[in-house]
C-alpha positions as CSV (number, residue, x, y, z in Angstrom):
1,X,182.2,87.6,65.8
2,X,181.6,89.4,68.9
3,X,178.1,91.2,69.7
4,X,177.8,94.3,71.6
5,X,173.9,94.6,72.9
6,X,173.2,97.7,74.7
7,X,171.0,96.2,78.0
8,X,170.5,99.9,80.5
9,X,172.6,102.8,81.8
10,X,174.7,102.2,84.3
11,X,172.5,103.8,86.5
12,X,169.6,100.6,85.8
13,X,171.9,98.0,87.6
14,X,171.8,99.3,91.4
15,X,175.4,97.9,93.8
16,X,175.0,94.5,95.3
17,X,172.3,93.4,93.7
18,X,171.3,91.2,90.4
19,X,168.9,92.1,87.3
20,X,168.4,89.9,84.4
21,X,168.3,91.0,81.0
22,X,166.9,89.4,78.2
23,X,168.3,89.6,74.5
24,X,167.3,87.2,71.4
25,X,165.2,84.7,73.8
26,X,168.2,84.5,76.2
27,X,168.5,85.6,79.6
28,X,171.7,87.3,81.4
29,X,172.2,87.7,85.0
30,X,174.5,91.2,85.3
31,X,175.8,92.2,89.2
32,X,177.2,95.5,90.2
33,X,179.8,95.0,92.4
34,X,181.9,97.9,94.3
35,X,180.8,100.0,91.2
36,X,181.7,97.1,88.1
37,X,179.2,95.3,86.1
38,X,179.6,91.4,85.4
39,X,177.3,89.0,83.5
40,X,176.7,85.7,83.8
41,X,173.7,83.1,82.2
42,X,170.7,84.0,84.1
43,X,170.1,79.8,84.3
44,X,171.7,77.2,87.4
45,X,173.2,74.4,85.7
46,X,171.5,71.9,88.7
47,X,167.9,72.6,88.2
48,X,167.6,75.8,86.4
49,X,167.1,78.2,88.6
50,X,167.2,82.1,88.0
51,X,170.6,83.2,89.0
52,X,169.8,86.8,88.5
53,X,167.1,86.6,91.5
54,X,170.2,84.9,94.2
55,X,171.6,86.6,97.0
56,X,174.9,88.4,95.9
57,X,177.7,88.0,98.7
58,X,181.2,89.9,97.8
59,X,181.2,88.1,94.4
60,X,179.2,85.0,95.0
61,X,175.5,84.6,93.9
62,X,173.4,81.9,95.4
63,X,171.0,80.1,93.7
64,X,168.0,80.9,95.4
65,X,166.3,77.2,94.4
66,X,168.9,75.1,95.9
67,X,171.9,77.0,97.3
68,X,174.5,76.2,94.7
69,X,177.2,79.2,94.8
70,X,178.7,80.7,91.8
71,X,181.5,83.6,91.9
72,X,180.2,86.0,88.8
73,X,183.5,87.1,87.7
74,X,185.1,83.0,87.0
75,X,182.0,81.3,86.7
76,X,183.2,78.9,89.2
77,X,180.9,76.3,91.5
78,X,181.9,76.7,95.1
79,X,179.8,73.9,95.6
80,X,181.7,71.6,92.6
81,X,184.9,71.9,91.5
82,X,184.1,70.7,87.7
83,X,181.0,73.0,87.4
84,X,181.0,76.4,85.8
85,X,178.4,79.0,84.3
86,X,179.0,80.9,81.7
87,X,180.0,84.7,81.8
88,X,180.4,87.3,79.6
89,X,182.1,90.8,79.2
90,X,180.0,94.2,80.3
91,X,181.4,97.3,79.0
92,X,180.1,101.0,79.5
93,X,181.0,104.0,77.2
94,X,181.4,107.7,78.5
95,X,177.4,108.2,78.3
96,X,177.0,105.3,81.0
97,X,175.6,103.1,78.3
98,X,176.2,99.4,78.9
99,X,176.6,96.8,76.7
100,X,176.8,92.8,77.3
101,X,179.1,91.4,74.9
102,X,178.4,88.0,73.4
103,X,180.4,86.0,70.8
């Protein structure tokens, strides 16, 4: 069953930039881009590197350990075709609230 874990206002998560979260011992990378949240695993799959801290170009995040190049809304490699990262729904309510949703 699906989880809804409040993680800031919308305000917390400034435009073009990442900010990792942390809920339950896990941590979440979550992007504002042209005014929309996304969330990804905070974690590379090549060497573990902290996804949250990459450069965020259009909707691509660099990993800042070893330049492998996600897009945060698919999840997709641009490096590897058969590698992916996880991502997960953000949604806000009227208040601004935002919650990461995790099944």
């Amino acid at each position: 069953m699906a989880q809804q874990i409040k993680i800031g206002m919308i305000a917390d998560f400034p435009e073009g930039e990442g900010k990792v979260v942390e809920f339950d011992g896990e941590k979440y990378a979550v992007f504002k881009i042209d005014g929309r949240l996304f969330a990804t695993t905070n974690t590379c799959p090549h060497q573990g590197g902290p996804l949250g801290d990459g450069m965020l170009s259009g909707c691509q995040v660099t990993c800042p350990l070893h330049g492998w190049v996600f897009d945060v809304k698919s999840g997709q490699c641009q490096n590897f075709e058969t590698v992916t990262i996880e991502t997960f729904p953000v949604v806000a309510n009227e208040n601004g609230e935002v919650f990461l949703v995790i099944e």
